[in-house]
C-alpha positions as CSV (number, residue, x, y, z in Angstrom):
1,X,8.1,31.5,0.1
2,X,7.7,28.3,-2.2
3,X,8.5,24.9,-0.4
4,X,10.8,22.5,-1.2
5,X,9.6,19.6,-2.8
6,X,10.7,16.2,-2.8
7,X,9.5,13.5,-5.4
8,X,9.8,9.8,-4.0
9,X,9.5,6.9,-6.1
10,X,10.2,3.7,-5.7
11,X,12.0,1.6,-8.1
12,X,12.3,-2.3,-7.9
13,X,13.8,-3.6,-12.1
14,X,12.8,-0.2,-13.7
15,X,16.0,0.4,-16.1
16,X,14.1,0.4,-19.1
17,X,11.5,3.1,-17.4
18,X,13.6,5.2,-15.2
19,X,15.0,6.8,-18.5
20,X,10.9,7.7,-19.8
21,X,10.5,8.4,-15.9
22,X,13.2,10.5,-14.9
23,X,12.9,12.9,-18.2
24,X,9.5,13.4,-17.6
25,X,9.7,14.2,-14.1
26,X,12.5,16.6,-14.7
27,X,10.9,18.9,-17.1
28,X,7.5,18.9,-14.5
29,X,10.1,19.9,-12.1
30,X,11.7,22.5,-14.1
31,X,7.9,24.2,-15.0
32,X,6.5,24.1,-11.1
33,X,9.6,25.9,-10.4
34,X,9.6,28.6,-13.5
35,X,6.4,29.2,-11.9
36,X,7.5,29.7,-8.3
37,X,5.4,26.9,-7.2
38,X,8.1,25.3,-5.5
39,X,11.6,25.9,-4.2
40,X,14.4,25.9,-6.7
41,X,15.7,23.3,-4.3
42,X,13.4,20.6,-4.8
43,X,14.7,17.3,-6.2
44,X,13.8,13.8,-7.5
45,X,14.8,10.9,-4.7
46,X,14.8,7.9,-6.2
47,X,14.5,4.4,-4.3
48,X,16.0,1.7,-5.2
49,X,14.6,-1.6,-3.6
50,X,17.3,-3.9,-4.3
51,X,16.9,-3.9,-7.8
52,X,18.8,-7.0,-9.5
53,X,18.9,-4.8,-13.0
54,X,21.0,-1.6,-13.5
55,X,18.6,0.5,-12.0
56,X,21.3,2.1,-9.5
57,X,23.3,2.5,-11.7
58,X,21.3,4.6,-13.5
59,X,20.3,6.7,-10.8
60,X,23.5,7.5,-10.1
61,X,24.1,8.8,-13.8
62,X,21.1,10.6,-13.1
63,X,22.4,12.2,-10.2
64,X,25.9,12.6,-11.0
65,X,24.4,15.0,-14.7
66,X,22.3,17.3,-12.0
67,X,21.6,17.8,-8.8
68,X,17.9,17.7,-8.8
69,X,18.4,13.5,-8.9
70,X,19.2,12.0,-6.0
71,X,18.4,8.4,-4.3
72,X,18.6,6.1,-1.9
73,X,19.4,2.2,-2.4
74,X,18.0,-0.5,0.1
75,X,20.6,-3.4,1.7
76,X,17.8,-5.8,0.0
77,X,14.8,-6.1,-1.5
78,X,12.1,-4.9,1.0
79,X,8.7,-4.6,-1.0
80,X,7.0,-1.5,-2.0
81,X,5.6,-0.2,1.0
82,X,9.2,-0.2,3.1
83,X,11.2,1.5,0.1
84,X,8.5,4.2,-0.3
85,X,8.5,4.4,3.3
86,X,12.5,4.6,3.3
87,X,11.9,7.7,0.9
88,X,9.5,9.6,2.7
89,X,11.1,9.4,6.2
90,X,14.6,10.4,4.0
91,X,13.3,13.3,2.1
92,X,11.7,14.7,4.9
93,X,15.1,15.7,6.6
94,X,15.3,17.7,3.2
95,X,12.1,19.3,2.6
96,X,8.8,20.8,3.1
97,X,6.2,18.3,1.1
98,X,6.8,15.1,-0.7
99,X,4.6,13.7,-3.4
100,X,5.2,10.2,-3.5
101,X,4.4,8.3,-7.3
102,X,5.1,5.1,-9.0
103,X,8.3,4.5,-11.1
104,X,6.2,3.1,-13.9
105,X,4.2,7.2,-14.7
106,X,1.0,4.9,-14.8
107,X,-0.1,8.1,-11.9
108,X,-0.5,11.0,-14.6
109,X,2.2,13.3,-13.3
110,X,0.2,16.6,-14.3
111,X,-1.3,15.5,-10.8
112,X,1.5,17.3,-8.8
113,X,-0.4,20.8,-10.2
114,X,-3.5,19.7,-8.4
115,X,-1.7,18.6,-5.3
116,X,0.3,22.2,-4.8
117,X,-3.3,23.7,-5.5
118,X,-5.1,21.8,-2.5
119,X,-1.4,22.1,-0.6
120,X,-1.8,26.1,-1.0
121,X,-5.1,25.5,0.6
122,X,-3.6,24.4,3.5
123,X,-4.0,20.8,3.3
124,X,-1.4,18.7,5.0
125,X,-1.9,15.3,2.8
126,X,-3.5,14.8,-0.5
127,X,-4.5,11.8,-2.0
128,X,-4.1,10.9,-5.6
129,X,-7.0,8.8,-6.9
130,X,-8.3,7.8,-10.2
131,X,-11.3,9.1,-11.5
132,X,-12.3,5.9,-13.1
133,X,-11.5,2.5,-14.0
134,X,-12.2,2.2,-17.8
135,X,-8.8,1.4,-18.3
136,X,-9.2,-2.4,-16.7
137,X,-10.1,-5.3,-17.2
138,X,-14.1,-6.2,-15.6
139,X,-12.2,-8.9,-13.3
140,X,-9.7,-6.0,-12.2
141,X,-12.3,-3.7,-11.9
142,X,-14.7,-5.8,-9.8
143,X,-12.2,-7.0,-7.2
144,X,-10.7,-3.6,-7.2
145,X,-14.0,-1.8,-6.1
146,X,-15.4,-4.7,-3.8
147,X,-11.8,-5.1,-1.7
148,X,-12.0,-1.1,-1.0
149,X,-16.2,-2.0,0.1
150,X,-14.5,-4.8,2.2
151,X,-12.0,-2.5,3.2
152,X,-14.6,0.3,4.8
153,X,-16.5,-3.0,6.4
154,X,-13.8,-4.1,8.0
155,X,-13.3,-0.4,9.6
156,X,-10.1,0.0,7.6
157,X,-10.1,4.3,6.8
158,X,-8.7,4.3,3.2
159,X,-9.2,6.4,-0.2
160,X,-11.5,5.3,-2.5
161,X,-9.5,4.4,-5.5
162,X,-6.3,5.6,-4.0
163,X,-2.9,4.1,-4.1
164,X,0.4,5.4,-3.1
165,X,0.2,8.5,-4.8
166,X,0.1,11.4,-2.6
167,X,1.6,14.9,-1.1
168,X,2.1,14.7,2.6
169,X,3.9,17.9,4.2
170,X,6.8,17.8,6.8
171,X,4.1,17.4,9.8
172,X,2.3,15.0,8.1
173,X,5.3,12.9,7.9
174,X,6.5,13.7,11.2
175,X,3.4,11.9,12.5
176,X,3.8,8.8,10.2
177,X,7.2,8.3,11.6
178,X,5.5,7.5,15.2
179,X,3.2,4.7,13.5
180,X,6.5,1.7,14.4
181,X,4.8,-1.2,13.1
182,X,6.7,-3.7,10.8
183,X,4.0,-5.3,8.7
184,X,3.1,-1.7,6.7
185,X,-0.2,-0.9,4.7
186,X,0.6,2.9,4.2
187,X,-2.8,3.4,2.1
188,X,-4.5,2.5,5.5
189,X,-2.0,4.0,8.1
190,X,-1.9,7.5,6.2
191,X,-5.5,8.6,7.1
192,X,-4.7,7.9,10.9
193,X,-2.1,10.5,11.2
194,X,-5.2,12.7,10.8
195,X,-4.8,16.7,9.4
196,X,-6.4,18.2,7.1
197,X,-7.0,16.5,3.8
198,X,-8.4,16.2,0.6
199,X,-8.4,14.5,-2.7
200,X,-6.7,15.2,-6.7
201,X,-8.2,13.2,-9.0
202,X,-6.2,11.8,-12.7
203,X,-6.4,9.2,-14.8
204,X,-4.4,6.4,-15.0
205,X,-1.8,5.8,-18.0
206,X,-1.0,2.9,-19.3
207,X,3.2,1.3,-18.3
208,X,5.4,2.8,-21.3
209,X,8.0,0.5,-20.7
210,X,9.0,-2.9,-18.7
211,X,6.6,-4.8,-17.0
212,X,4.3,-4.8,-13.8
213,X,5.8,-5.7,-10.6
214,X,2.6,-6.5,-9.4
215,X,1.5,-10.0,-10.7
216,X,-2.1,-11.1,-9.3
217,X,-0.2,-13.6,-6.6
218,X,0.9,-9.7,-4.9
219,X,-1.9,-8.1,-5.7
220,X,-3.6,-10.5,-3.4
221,X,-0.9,-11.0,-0.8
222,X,-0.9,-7.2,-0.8
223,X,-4.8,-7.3,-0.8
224,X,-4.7,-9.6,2.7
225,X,-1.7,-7.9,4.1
226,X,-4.1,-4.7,4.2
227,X,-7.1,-6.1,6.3
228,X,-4.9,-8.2,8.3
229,X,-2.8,-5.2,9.4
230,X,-5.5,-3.3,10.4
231,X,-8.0,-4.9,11.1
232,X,-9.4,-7.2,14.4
233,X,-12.8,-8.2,12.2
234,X,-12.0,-11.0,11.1
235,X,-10.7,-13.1,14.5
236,X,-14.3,-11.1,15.9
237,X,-16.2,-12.9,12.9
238,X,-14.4,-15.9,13.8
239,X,-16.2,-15.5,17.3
240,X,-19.7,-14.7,15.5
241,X,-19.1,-17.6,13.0
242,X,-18.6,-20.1,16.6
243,X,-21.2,-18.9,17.7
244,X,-23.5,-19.8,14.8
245,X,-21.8,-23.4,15.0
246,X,-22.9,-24.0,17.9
247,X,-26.3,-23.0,17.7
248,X,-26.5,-24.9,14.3
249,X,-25.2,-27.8,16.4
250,X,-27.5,-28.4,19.1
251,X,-30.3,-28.5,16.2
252,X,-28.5,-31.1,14.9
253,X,-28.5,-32.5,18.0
254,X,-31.9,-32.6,18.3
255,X,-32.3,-34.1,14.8
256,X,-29.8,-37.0,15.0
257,X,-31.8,-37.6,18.4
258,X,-35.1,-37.6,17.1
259,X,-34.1,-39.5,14.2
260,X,-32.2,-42.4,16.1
261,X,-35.8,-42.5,18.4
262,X,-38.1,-43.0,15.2
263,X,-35.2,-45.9,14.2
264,X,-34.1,-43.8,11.0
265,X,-30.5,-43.4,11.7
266,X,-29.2,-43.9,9.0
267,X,-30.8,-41.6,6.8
268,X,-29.1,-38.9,8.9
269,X,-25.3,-40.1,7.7
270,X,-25.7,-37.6,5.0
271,X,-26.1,-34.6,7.1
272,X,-23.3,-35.8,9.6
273,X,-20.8,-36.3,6.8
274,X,-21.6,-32.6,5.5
275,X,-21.6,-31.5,8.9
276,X,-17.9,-32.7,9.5
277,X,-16.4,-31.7,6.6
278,X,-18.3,-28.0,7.0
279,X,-17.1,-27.6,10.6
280,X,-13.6,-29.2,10.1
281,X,-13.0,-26.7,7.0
282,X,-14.1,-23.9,9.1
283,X,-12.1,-24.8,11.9
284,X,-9.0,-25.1,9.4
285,X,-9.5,-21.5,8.0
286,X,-10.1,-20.1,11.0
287,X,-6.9,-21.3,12.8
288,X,-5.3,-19.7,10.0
289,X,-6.8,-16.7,10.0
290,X,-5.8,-16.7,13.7
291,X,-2.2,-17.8,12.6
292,X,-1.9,-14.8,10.3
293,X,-2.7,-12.6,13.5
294,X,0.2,-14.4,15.4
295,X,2.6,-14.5,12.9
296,X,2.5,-10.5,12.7
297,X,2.5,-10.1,16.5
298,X,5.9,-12.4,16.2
299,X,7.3,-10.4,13.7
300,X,6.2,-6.9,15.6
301,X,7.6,-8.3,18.8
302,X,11.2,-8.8,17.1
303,X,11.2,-4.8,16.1
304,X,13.7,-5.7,13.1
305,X,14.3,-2.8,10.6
306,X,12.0,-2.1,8.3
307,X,14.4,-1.0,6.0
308,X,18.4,-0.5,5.9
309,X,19.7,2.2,3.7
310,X,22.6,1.0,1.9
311,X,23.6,4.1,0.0
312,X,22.4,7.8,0.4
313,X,23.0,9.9,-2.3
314,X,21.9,13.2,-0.3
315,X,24.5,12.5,2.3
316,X,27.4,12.2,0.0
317,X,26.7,15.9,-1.1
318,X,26.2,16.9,2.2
């Protein structure tokens, strides 16, 4: 018997794409199920993150001209990762599988096929990911491949290439829903629910319309939230970068002593003024880097909502 399917995607400002988006969507829905891929009940579940455009309103065009729409609208704006997260833990009291994709179709949507393929195979999460990044810029590209090297260095389990595009089954989701953690890096918590996986492979499109709601400032905010949220390296490179200090200190030690015997003290102010501004400015960034650590065990402590769903578009036909 075919599963139902649920499409999630987050929307944040998308009327000018959710037109492009929710047409194209449609008619892949309409095929997979001509085809008896998936249930005839599967449907499109839009997010809305507190969008300050008439993107709601649009959705619920969409959903009151056929049932296969449907949505969700936040309180507030949340960020990405908490609206797609507010979709998947709502569509999975609906359905067997969700594929989860971008609002923008930049994730080439002919994906879903592959997904179903590995799904049949018995996979219980598949991971979208591009199969190359000819499309950006050499700066893009760079920093792209070198954060997911820092990523695997720092012991962070993620995709290579991967984003939030992805098919996670019922189970799948049932086991991200234990994960209660406020500050959210889904790329990274995904491949700890464990199952069996695998990976679809597409290429990525360029936005049709509107424009990206990921500015470089996110990117990197994003970038950081990642390793910090995952990650213990870097307060344990703090302690290896200490220790360094302090060897590195008592050899200076030794030279400002020998100097100041052979009376040539002063030719050692150079050192000690670069030695001071080196170990304040590492002392400075490492008392943030430790203040990112307790700022996110304040905000985990708290246990606010990660989300609050405002409006549910499934309940009201229910």
């Amino acid at each position: 018997m075919a599963e139902i399917l649920y499409l999630v995607i987050p929307c944040y400002n998308e009327e000018e794409m959710l037109p492009i988006t929710a047409k194209a969507l449609v008619s892949k829905l309409s095929s997979l199920m001509d085809e008896d891929l998936i249930s005839p009940q599967s449907k499109i579940m839009f997010v809305d993150d507190g969008s300050k455009d008439k993107t709601w309103e649009i959705i619920e065009k969409l959903h009151q001209l056929s049932e296969v729409f449907t949505g969700i609208k936040l309180s507030r704006n949340r960020g990405h990762q908490n609206a797609l997260l507010a979709g998947l833990m709502t569509a999975k009291k609906y359905c067997d599988i969700t594929i989860s994709m971008d609002a923008d179709l930049q994730d080439d949507i002919d994906i879903i096929d592959k997904m179903l393929e590995k799904r049949s195979e018995g996979c219980e999460i598949v991971y979208g990911a591009r199969d190359n990044r000819d499309s950006d810029t050499k700066f893009k590209k760079f920093t792209a491949e070198g954060y997911y090297k820092m990523l695997e260095k720092m012991g962070v389990e993620v995709t290579y290439n991967s984003a939030d595009c992805r098919l996670m089954s019922k189970r799948a989701l049932e086991g991200l829903e234990q994960f209660k953690e406020v500050n959210l890096f889904l790329r990274g918590m995904v491949p700890m629910v464990g199952y069996k996986s695998d990976v679809a492979t597409y290429t990525r499109h360029e936005r049709q319309a509107g424009e990206s709601k990921y500015p470089l400032k996110k990117m990197l905010a994003f970038a950081f939230e990642g390793i910090t949220s995952l990650s213990t390296k870097p307060i344990r490179f703090i302690t290896s970068l200490g220790f360094l200090l302090f060897v590195v200190s008592i050899g200076m030690l030794i030279y400002f002593v020998t100097t100041k015997i052979c009376g040539k003290a002063v030719e050692g102010w150079a050192s000690t003024v670069v030695s001071i501004w080196a170990i304040g400015g590492l002392q400075l960034l490492s008392i943030g880097v430790v203040g990112e650590y307790i700022g996110k065990i304040y905000l985990e402590t708290k246990a606010r909502p990660r989300f609050i769903i405002d409006i549910n578009l499934e309940e009201e036909n229910n």
